[in-house]
Each structure stands twice: as structure tokens, then as C-alpha cells.
Residue frames as a rotation matrix with the C-alpha (Angstrom) as fourth column:
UNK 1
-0.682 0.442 -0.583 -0.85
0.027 -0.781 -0.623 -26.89
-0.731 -0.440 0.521 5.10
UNK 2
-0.608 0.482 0.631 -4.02
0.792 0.412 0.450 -26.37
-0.043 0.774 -0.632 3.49
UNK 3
-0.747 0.103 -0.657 -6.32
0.150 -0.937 -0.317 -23.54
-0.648 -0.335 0.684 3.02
UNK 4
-0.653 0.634 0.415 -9.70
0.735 0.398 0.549 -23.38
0.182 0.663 -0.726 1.34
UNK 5
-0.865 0.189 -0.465 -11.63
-0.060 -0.959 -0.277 -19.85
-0.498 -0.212 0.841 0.82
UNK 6
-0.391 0.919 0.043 -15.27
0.918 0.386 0.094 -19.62
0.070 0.077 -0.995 0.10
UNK 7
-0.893 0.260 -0.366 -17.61
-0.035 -0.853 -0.521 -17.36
-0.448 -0.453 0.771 -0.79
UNK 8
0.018 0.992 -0.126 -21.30
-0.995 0.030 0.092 -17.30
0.095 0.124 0.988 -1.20
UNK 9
-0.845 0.181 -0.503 -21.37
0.126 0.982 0.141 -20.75
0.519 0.056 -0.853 0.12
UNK 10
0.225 0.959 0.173 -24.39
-0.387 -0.075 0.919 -22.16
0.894 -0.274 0.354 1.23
UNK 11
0.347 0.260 0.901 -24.84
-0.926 -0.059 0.373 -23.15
0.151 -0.964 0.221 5.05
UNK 12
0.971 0.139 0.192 -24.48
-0.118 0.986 -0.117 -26.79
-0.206 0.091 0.974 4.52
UNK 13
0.499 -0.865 -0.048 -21.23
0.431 0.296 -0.853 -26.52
0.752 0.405 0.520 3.00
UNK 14
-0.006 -0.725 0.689 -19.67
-0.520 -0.586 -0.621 -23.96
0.854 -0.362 -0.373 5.25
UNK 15
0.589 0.182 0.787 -20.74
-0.791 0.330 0.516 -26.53
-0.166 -0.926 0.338 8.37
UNK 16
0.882 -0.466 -0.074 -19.42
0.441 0.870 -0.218 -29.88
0.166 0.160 0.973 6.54
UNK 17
0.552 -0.822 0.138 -16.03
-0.207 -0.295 -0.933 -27.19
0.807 0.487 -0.333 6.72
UNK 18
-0.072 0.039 0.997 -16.10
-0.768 -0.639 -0.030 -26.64
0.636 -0.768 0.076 9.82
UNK 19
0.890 0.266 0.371 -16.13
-0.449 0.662 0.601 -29.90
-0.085 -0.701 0.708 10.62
UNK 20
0.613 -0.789 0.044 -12.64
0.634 0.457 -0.624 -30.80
0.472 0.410 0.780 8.86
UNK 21
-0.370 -0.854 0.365 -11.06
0.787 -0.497 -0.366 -27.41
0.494 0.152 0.856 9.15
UNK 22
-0.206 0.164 -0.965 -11.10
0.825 -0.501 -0.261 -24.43
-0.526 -0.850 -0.032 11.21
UNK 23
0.527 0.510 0.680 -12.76
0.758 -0.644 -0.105 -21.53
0.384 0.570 -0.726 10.18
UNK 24
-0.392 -0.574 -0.719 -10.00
0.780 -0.621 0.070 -18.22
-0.487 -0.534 0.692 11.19
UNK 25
-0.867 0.018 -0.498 -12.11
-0.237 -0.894 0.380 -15.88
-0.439 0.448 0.779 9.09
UNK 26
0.597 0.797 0.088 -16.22
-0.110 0.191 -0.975 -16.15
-0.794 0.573 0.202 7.10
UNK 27
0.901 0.348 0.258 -15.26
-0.066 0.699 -0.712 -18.44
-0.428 0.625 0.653 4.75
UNK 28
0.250 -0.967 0.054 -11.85
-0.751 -0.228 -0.620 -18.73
0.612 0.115 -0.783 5.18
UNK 29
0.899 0.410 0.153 -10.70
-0.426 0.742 0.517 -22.24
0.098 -0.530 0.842 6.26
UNK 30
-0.100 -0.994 -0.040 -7.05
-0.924 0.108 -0.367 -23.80
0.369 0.000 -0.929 7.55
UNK 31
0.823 -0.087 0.562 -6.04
-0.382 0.647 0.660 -27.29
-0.421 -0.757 0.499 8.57
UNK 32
-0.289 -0.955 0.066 -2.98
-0.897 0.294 0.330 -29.90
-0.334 0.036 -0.942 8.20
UNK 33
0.554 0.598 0.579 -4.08
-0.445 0.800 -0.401 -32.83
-0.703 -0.036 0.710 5.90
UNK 34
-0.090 -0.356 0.930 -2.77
0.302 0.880 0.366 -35.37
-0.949 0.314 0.028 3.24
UNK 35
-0.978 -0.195 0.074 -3.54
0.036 0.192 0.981 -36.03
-0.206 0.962 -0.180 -0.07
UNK 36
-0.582 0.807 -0.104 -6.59
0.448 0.424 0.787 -38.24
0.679 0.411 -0.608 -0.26
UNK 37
-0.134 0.787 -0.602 -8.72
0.956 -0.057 -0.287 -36.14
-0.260 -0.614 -0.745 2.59
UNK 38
-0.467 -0.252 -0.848 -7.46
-0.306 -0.853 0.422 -32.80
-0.829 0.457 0.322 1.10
UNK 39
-0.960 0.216 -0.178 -9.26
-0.105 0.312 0.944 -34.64
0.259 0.925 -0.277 -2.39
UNK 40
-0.111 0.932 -0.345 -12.26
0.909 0.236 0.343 -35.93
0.401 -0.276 -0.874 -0.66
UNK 41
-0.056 0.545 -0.837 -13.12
0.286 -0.794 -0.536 -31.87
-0.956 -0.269 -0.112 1.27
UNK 42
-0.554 0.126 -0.823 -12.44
-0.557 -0.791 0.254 -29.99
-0.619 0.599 0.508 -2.00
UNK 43
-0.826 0.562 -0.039 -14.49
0.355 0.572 0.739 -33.06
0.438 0.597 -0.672 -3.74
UNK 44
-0.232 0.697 -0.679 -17.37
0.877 -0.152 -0.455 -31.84
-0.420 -0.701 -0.576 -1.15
UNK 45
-0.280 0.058 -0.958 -16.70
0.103 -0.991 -0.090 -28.19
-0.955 -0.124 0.271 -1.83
UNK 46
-0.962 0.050 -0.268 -16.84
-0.270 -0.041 0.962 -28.73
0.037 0.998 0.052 -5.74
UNK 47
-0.417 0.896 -0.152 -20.58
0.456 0.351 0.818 -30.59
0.786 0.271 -0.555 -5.37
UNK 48
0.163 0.732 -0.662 -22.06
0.965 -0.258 -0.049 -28.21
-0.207 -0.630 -0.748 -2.68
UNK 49
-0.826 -0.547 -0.133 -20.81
0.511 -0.828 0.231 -25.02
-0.237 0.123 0.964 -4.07
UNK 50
0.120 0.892 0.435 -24.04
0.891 0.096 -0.443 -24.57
-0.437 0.441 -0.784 -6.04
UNK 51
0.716 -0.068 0.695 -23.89
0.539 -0.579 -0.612 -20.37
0.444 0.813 -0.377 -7.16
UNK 52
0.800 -0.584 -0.140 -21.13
-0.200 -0.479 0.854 -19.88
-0.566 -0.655 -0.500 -4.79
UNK 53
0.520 -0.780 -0.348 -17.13
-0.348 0.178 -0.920 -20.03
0.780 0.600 -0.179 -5.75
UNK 54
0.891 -0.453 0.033 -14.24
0.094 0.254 0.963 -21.74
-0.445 -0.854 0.269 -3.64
UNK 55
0.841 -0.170 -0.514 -10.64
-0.392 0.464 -0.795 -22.21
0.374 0.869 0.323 -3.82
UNK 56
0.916 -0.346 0.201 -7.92
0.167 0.787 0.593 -24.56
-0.364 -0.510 0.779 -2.63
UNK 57
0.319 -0.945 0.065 -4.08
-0.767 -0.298 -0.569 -23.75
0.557 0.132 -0.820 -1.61
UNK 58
0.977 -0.188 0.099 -2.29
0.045 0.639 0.768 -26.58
-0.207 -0.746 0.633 -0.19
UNK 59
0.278 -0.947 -0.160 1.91
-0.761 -0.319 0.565 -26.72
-0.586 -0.035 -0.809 0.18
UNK 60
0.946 0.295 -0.132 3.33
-0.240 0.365 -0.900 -28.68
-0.218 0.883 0.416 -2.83
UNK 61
0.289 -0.956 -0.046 7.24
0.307 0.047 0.950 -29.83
-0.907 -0.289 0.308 -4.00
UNK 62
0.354 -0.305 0.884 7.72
0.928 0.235 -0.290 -27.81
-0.119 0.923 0.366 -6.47
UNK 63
-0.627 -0.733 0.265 9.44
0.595 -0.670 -0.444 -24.27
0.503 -0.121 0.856 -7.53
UNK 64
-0.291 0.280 0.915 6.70
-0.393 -0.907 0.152 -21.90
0.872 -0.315 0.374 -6.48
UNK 65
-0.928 -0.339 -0.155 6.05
-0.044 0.513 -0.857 -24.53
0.370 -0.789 -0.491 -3.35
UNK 66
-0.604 0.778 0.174 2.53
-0.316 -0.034 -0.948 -24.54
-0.732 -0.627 0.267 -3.32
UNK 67
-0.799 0.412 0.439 -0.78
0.467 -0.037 0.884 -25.75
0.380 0.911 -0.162 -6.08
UNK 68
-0.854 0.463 -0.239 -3.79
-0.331 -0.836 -0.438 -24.33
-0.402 -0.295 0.867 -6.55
UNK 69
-0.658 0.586 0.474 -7.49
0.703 0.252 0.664 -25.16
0.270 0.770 -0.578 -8.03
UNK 70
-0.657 0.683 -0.318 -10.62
-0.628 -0.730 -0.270 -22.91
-0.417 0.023 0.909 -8.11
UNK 71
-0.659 0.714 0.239 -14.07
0.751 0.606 0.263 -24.08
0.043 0.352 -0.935 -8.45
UNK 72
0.309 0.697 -0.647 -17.92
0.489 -0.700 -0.521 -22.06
-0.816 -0.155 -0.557 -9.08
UNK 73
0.471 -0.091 0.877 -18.39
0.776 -0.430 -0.461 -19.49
0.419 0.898 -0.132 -11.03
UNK 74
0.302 -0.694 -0.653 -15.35
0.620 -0.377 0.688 -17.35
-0.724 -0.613 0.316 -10.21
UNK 75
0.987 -0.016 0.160 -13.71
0.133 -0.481 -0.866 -14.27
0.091 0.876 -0.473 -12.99
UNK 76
0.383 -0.916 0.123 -10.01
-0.840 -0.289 0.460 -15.68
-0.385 -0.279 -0.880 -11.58
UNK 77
0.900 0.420 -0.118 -9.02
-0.406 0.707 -0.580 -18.65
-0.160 0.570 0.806 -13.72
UNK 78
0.185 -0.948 0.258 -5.63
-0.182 0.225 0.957 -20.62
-0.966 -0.224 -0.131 -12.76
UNK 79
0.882 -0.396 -0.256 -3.56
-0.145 0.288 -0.947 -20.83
0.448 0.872 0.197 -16.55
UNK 80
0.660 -0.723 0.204 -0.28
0.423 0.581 0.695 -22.35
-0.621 -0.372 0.689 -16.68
UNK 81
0.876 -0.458 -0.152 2.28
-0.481 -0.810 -0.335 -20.48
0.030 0.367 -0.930 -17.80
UNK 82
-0.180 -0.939 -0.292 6.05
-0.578 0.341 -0.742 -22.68
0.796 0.035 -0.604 -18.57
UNK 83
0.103 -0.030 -0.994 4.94
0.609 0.792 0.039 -25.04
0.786 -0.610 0.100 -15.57
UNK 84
-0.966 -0.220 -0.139 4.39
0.240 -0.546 -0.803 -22.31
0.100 -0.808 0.580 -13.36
UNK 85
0.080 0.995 -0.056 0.51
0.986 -0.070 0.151 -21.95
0.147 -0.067 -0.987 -12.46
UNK 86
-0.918 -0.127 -0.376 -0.82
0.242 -0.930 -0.277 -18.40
-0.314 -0.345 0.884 -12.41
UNK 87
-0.351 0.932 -0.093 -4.06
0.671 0.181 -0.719 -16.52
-0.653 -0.315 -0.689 -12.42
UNK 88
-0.800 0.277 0.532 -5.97
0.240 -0.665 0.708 -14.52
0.550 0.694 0.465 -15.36
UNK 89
-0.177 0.972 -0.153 -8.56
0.144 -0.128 -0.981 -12.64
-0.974 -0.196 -0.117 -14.41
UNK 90
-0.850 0.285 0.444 -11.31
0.444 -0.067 0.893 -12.37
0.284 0.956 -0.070 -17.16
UNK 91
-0.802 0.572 -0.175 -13.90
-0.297 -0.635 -0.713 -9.65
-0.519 -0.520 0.679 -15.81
UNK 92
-0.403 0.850 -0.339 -16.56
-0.911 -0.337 0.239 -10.86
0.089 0.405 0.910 -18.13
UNK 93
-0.734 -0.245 -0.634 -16.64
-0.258 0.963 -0.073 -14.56
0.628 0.110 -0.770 -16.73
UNK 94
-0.784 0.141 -0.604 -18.81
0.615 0.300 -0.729 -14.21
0.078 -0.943 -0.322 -13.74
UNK 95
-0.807 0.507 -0.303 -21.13
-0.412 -0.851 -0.326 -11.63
-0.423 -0.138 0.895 -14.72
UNK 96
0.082 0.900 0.428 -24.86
0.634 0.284 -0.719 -12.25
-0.769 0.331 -0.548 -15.69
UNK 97
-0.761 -0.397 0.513 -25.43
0.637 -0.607 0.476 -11.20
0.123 0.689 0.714 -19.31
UNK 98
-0.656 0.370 -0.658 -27.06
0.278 -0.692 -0.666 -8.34
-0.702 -0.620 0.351 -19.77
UNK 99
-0.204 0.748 0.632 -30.12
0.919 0.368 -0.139 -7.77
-0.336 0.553 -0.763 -21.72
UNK 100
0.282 0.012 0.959 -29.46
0.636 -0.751 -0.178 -4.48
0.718 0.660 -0.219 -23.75
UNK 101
-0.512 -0.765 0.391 -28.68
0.224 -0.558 -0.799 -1.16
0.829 -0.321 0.457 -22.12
UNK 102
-0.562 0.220 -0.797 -29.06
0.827 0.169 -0.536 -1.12
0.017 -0.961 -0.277 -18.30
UNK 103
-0.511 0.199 -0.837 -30.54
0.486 -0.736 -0.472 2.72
-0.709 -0.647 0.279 -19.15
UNK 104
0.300 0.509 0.807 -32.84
0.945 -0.047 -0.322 4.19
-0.126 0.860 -0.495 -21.36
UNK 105
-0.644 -0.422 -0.638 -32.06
0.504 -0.861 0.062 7.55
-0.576 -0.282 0.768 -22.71
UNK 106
0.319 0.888 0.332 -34.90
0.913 -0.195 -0.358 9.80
-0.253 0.417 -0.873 -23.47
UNK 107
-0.222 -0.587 0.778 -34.34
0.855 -0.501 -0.134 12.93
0.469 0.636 0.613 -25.86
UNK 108
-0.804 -0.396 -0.444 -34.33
0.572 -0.718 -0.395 16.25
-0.163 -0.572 0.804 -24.65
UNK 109
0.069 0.799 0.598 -37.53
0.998 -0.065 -0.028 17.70
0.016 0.598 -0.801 -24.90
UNK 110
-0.836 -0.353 0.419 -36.79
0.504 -0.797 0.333 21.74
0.216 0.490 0.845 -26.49
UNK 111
-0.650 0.633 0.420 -39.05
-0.745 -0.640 -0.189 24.76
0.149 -0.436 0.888 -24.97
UNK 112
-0.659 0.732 0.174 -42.80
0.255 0.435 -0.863 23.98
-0.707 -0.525 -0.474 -23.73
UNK 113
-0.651 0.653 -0.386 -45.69
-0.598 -0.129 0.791 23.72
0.467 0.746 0.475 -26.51
């Protein structure tokens, strides 16, 4: 089983899916592949992502029975924990910086002169 979620992809990419795998949801994608074609879509999905994010569940032999990768700019970030993959989030990973405070604050101006 495979499974491959998208978001902000561009057009191009979400068709090339859609030609492998079935689309059961916007940008939500399922099919039943190998190795090497499961390597070659998420190779696709990794060079057409552009400022979108993706990422890629497929069934695995191992304790938690599944891997994972993540591509784009994304603020979920697979770490490995004891040989057990899990996800940090880092809220400041994905964000555009910001160029001083978003608000100016102007003093109170005190009676009318």
C-alpha cells in the first residue's frame, strides 16, 4: 500500500499523480506499487513540488509496519527516535520571516490642543 498527500501542488504534478495513483480526496493519493515505481513517483513529487509540500506512507517490515518521508517546505519533520521514526513539529520552519513588527503602535494622544 502506498499513499502520497499533497498540498499546494502545482497542476502538473497533481495530473502526473493521477496518472499512477488514484486521487480519493484533493491531494490525497492511494495505489499498490513496489519499490522502484514507489522511488521513481515520490522522485517526481520531490522535483515538481516547487512551494508546495508532499508526503509518502508506504507498508514496510518492520515494528511500527510502515516508513515515511516528507518533502517541500513542510513545519513536520520525520526524526528518529531508537529506530522508531516519528514526527517533530517545529512551528517556525515553514513560516516566511518576518520583517519587524507586523503592527505599528502609535501613542495615545492626551486631551485636544
Amino acid at each position: 500500500m502506498l499513499v502520497i498527500v499533497v498540498e499546494n501542488a502545482p497542476p502538473r504534478l497533481r495530473g502526473r499523480l493521477a496518472v499512477w495513483l488514484l486521487e480519493v480526496r484533493a491531494g490525497v493519493y492511494i495505489g499498490s506499487y513496489g519499490r522502484r515505481v514507489r522511488e521513481m513517483i515520490w522522485g517526481q513529487v520531490c522535483a515538481y513540488i516547487e512551494d508546495g509540500n508532499g508526503v509518502i506512507a508506504w507498508a514496510a517490515p518492520n515494528d511500527a509496519g510502515f516508513e515515511f518521508d516528507t518533502c517541500g517546505k513542510n513545519r513536520r519533520v520525520p526524526v528518529d527516535l531508537d529506530g522508531l521514526r516519528l514526527v517533530a513539529f517545529d512551528p517556525e520552519a515553514a513560516l516566511p520571516a518576518q520583517q519587524g513588527p507586523a503592527t505599528t503602535i502609535l501613542p495615545r494622544r492626551r486631551g485636544r490642543g
